[in-house]
VOFITOR-622631 format. One record per residue (C-alpha): residue number from 1; x, y, z. Coordinates in steps of 0.5 Angstrom, whole numbers, padded with zeros to 4 digits, always signed. Example, Ala and Ser with C-alpha at 12.3 -4.5 7.8 and 13.67 -1.06 7.14 Angstrom:
<sites>
{1 {+0025 -0009 +0016}} {2 {+0027 -0002 +0014}} 
</sites>
This chain:
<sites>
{1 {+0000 +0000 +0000}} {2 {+0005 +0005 +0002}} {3 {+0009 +0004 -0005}} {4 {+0002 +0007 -0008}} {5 {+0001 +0012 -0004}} {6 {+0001 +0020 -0007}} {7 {+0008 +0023 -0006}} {8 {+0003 +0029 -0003}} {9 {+0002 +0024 +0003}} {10 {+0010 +0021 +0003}} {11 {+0011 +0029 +0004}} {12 {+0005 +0030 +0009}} {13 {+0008 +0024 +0013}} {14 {+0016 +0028 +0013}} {15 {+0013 +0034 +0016}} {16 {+0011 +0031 +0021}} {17 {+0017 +0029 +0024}} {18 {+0020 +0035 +0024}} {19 {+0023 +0036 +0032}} {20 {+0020 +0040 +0037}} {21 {+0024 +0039 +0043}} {22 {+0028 +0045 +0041}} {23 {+0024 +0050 +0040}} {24 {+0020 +0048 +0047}} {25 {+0027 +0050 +0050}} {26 {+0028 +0057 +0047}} {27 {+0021 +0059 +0046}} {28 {+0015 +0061 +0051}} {29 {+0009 +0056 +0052}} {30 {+0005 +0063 +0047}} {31 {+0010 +0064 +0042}} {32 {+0011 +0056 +0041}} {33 {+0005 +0055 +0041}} {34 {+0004 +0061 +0036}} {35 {+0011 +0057 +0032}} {36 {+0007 +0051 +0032}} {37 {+0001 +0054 +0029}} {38 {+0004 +0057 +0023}} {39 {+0008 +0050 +0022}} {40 {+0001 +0047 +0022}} {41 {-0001 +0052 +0017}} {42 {+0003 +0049 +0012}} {43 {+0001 +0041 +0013}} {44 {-0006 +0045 +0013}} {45 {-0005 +0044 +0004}} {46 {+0000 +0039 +0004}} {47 {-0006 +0035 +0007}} {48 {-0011 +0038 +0004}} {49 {-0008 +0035 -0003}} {50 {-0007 +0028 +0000}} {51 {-0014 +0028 +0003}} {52 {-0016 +0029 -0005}} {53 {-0013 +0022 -0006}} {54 {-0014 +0018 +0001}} {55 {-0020 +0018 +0004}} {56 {-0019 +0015 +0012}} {57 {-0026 +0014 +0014}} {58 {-0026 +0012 +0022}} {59 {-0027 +0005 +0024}} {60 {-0034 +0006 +0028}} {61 {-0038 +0001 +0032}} {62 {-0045 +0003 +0035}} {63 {-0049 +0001 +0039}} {64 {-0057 +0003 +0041}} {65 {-0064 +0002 +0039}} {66 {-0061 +0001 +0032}} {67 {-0055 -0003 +0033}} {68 {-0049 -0002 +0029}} {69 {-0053 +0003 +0024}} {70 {-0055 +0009 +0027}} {71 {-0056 +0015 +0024}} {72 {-0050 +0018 +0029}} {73 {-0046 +0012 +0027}} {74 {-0047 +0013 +0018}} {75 {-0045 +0020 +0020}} {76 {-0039 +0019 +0023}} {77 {-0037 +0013 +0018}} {78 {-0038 +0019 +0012}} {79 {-0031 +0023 +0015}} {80 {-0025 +0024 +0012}} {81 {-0020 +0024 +0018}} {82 {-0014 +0027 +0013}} {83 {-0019 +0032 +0011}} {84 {-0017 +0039 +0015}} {85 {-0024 +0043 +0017}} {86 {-0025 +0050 +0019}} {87 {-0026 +0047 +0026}} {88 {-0019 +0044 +0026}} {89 {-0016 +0050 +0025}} {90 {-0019 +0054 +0029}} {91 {-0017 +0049 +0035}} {92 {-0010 +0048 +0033}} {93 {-0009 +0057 +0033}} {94 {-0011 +0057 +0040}} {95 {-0006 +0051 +0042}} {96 {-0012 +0045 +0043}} {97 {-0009 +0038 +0041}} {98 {-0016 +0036 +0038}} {99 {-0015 +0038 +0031}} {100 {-0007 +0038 +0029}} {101 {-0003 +0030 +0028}} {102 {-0003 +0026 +0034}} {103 {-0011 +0028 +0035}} {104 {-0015 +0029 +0029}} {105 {-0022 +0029 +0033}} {106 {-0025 +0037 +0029}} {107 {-0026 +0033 +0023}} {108 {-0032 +0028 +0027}} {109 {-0033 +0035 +0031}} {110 {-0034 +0038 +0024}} {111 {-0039 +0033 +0021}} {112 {-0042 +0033 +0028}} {113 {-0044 +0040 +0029}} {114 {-0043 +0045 +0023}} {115 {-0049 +0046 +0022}} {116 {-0051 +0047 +0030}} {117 {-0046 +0053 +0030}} {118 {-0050 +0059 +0030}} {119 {-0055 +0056 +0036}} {120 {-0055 +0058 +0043}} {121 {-0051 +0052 +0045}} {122 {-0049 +0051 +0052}} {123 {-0042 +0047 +0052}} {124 {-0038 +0043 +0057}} {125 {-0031 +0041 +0056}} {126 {-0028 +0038 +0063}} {127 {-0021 +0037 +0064}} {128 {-0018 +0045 +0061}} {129 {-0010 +0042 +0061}} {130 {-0007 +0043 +0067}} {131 {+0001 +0046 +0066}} {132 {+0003 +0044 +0072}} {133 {+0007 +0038 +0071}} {134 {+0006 +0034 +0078}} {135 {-0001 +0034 +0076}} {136 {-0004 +0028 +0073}} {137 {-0005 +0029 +0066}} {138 {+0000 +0035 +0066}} {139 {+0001 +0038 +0059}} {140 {+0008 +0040 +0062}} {141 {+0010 +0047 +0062}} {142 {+0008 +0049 +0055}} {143 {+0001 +0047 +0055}} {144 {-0004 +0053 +0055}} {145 {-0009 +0051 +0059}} {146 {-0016 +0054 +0057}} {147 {-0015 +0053 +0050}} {148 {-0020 +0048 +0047}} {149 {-0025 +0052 +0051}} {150 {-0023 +0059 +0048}} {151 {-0024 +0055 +0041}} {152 {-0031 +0052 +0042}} {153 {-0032 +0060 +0043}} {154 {-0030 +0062 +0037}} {155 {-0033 +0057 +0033}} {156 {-0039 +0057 +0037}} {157 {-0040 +0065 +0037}} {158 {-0048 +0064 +0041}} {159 {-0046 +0060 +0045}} {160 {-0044 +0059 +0052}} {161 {-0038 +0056 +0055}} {162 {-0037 +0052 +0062}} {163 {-0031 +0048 +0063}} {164 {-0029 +0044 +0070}} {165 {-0022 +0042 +0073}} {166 {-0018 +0039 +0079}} {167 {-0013 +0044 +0079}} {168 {-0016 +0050 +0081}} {169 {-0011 +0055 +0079}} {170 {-0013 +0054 +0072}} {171 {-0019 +0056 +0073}} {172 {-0022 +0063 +0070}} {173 {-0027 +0066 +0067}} {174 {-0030 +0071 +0061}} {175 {-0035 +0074 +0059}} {176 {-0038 +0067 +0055}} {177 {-0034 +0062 +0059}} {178 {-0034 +0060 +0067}} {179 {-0030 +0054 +0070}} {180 {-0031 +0050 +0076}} {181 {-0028 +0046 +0080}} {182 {-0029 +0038 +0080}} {183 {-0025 +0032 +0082}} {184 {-0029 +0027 +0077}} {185 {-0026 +0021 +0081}} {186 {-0030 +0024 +0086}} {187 {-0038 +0023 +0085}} {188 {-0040 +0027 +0091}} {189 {-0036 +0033 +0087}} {190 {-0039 +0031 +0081}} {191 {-0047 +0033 +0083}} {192 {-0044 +0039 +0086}} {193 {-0041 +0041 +0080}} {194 {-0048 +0040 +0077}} {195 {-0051 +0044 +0082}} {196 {-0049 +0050 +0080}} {197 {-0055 +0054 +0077}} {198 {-0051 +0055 +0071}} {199 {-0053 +0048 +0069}} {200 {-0060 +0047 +0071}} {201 {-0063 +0048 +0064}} {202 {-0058 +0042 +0062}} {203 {-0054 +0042 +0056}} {204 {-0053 +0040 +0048}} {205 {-0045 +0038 +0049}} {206 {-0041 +0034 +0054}} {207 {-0034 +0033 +0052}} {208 {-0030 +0030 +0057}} {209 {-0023 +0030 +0056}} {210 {-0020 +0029 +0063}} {211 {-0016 +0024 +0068}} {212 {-0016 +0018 +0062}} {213 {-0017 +0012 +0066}} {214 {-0023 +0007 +0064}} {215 {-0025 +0009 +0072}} {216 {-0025 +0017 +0071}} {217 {-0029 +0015 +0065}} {218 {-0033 +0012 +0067}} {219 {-0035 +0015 +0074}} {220 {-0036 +0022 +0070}} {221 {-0040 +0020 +0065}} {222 {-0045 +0016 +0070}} {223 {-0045 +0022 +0073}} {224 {-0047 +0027 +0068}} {225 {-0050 +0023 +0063}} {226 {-0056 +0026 +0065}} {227 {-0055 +0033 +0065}} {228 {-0055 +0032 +0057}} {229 {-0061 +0035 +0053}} {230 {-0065 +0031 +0049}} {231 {-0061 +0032 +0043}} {232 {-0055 +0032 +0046}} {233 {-0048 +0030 +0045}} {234 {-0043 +0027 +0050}} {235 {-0037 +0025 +0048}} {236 {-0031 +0022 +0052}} {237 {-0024 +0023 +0048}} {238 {-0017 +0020 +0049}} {239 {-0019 +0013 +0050}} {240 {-0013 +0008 +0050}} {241 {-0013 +0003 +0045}} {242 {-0013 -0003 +0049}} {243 {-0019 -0001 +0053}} {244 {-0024 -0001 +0048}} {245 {-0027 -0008 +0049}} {246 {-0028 -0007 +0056}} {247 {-0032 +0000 +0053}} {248 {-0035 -0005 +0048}} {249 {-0038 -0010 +0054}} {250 {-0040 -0005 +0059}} {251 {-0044 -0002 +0053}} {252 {-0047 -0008 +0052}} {253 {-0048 -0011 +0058}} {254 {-0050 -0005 +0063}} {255 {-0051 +0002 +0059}} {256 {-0056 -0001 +0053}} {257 {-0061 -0002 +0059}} {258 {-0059 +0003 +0064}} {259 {-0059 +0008 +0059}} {260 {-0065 +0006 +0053}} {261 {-0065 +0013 +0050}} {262 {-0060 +0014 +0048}} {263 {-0053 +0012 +0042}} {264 {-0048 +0010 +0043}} {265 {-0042 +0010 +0038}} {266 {-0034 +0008 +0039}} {267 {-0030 +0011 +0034}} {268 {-0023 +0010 +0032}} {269 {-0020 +0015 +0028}} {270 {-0013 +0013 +0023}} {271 {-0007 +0017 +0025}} {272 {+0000 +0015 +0024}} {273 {+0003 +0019 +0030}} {274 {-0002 +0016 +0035}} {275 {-0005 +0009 +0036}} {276 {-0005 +0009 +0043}} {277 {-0011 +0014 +0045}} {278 {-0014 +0016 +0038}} {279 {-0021 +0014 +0041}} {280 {-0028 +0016 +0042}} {281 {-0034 +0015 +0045}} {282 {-0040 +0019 +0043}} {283 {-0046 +0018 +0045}} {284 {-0052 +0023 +0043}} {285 {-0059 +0023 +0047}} {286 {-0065 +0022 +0043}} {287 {-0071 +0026 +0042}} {288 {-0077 +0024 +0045}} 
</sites>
């Protein structure tokens, strides 16, 4: 397969390679991340080029009320994850890893939610990354922590935007974002998150992109899952490759009956940068 690949796409693989170390060294987390971007902005048309001659659908496995062919599951399969969208753009300047090389999630964020931007969504993003490098998850000393949230503002210009973390140093507030502490190991720090009257109309998107464990996941999930309006979206990203059956079977097992208004949908998106997280859950509530 490689021999028949478009040089466009040897050329796209070359550039990722590019080292970074150094310039983390000589540089600011803002300046680097400013170097970083314009670096991106480069790959931008290299896979622009290639995305016209590959076409990486994401491997999805649904589950619900319609098995493994939802509507929510033939709409994610209908992505190209080497094609760069707005929104991957978008996330890449204000330093978020969801759309550059290691995660490509704004090309499903793309298809999902497009059409939705002018609404007056109410959006939640738990983890803000932390930069502090004794925390769990640290995104070490150059991360910009509040950076997926400023993204979701600008791409989502009516909407308003909360965020929760476990280091309460990150946390801040503007005019169209507010964050809050929360420890999701924790389930009696999760209903007091949600007791904020910020929160008691619900919301359309929760995206948890916290502490990476199957125990985190899942003890946030199960306790915010109900919070999600009808319509909704609530999606766990970075989830590691070998613990994808285990999602499989607690899916099957438990949330099929738990959770009977709702889809379920486990993606797994092509990168050749990273194999060992590149995996989503996304789970939409139905509208009565």
């Amino acid at each position: 397969m490689k021999n028949t690949m478009p040089v466009a796409y040897k050329i796209h693989s070359s550039l990722r390679r590019v080292p970074g170390p150094l310039l983390q060294k000589l540089l600011s987390p803002r300046a680097f991340n400013a170097a970083r971007f314009k670096w991106w902005c480069v790959r931008y048309y290299v896979r622009r080029a290639v995305s016209l001659f590959i076409f990486q659908p994401p491997v999805v496995r649904s589950f619900g009320s319609t098995g493994n062919d939802s509507a929510l599951a033939r709409k994610i399969r209908g992505v190209n994850t080497m094609a760069q969208t707005p929104m991957c753009r978008v996330m890449t300047k204000h330093g978020s890893d969801k759309g550059n090389t290691r995660h490509n999630y704004t090309a499903v964020y793309s298809a999902l939610f497009s059409g939705r931007r002018h609404e007056p969504l109410r959006i939640f993003e738990l983890g803000l990354g932390t930069n502090n490098p004794d925390a769990p998850s640290s995104m070490g000393s150059h991360g910009l922590p509040g950076a997926s949230l400023r993204g979701w503002c600008e791409l989502f210009p009516s909407a308003l935007v909360y965020g929760g973390d476990i280091d309460r140093a990150i946390l801040f507030e503007n005019d169209r974002i507010k964050t809050f502490y929360c420890d999701q190991l924790d389930s009696t720090a999760i209903r007091e998150l949600w007791s904020h009257p910020e929160f008691q109309a619900g919301l359309d998107i929760i995206i948890e992109d916290g502490l990476h464990t199957l125990e985190a996941n899942i003890s946030f999930l199960e306790g915010s899952l109900g919070h999600l309006r009808p319509g909704g979206t609530y999606i766990v990203e970075d989830i590691l490759t070998d613990r994808v059956r285990d999602w499989y079977q607690r899916i099957e097992n438990i949330y099929i009956k738990q959770y009977p208004g709702y889809e379920f949908a486990m993606v797994s998106l092509p990168c050749a940068k990273n194999d060992f997280d590149n995996n989503m859950l996304i789970i939409q509530r139905l509208v009565a």
